[in-house]
N, C-alpha and C positions, 0 to 999 in steps of 0.2 A: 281488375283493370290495370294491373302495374306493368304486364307484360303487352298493353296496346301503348301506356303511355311511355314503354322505352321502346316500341318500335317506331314512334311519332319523334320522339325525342333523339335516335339514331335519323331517322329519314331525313328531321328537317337541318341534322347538323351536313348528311354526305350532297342534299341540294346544295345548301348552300354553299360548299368548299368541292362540289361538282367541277370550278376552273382550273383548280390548283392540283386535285389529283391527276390529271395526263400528262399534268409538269413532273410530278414523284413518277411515274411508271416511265417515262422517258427519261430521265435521270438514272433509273435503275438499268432501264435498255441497255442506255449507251455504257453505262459499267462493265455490263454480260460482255457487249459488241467488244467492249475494249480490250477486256482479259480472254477474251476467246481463243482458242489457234484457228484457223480456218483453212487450215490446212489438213485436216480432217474431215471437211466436210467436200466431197465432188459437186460443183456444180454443175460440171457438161455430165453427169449421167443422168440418161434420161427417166430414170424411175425417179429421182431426185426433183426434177423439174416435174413429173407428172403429178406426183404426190401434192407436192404444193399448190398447184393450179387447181384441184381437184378439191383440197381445204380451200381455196379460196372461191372455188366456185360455190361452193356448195354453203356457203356463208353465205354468200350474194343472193342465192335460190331462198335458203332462211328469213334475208331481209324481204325478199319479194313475196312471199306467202303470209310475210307477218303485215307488212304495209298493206298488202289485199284484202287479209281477214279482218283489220280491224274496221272497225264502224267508225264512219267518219263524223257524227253526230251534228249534223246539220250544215256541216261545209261544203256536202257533195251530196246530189239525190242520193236518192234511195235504189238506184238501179244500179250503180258502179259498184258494188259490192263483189268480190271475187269469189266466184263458185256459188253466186247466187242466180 
């Protein structure tokens, strides 16, 4: 059982410091952002812009299949269920 009680004992420490990590990963963002050149990177080409839209979309499509699939367990009938 020592390898359930250190994945309990990991889980309950990243719940509860759950606020404070998107402050560490934006801190490290704005580091990247800062020493970047960006002058390497083209914004106006359009494979550039399409690529991105396309990851962003399809994140968005991710969240919507996962919100539909999951069972809402008593919050919502039983007939809202996605692909049911």
């Amino acid at each position: 059982m020592g390898l359930v009680e250190y994945f309990d004992k990991r889980g309950n420490w990243l719940f509860n410091k759950r606020s404070f990590i998107p402050l560490f990963l934006y801190l490290v963002a704005a580091l990247v952002i800062y020493v970047t050149d960006f002058e390497l990177v083209d914004f106006t080409n359009i494979y550039w812009i399409i690529g991105c839209l396309s990851i962003s979309f399809t994140g968005q499509i991710i969240r919507i299949i996962t919100v539909g699939l999951t069972r809402s367990f008593g919050v919502a009938p039983q007939t809202h269920y996605f692909f049911s």
